[in-house]
N, C-alpha and C positions, 0 to 999 in steps of 0.2 A: 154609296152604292157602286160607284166606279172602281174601288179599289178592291169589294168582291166579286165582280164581274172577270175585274183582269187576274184573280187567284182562280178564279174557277176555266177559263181561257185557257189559261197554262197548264192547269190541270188536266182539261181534258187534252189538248195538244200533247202534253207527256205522256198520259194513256195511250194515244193512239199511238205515237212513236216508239215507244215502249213494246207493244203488243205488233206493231212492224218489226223491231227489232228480234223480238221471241218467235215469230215466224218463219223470216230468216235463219236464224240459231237454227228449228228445227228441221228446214228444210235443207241447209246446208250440210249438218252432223250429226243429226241423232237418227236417223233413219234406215234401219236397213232389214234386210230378210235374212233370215238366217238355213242353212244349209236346210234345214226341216219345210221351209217355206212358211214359215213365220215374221207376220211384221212385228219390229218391234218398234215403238216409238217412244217418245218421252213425255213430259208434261207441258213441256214448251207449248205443244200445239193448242190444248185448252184454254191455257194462260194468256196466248196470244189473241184468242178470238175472245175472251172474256173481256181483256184488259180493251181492247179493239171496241167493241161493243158498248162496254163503258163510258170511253174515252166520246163516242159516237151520240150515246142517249146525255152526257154532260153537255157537251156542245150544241146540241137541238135545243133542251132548257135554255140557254142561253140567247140563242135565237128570237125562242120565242118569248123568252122577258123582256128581251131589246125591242121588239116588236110591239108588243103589249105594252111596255113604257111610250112608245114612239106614237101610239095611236092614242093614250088617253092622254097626251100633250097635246094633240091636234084637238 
């Protein structure tokens, strides 16, 4: 059970950094208005909050298995 804990861990820790990093990207270079007053943006931004999101509701699970493990030991 400990060795799917820690692939799940990483997983979600990759998510989140992941969807940090896609945030970044699009706040750095993909963003601008164009002479019409158009924004234009990319996909980064969805991807970032998805991936983010994700990465957020894995780690919670986790939480509370360890939790759940921890109290029906007691």
């Amino acid at each position: 059970m400990n060795v799917l804990n820690s692939k799940y861990s990483f997983l979600s820790v990759a998510l989140i950094v992941f969807g940090m990093l896609l945030l970044i990207a699009e706040n750095n270079f993909y963003q601008y208005v164009d002479s019409e007053g158009v924004l234009h943006e990319s996909m980064f931004l969805p991807l970032g909050i998805i991936s983010i999101a994700l990465g957020g509701i894995f780690l919670c699970f986790i939480i509370i298995q360890r939790v759940w493990c921890s109290l029906a030991k007691a």
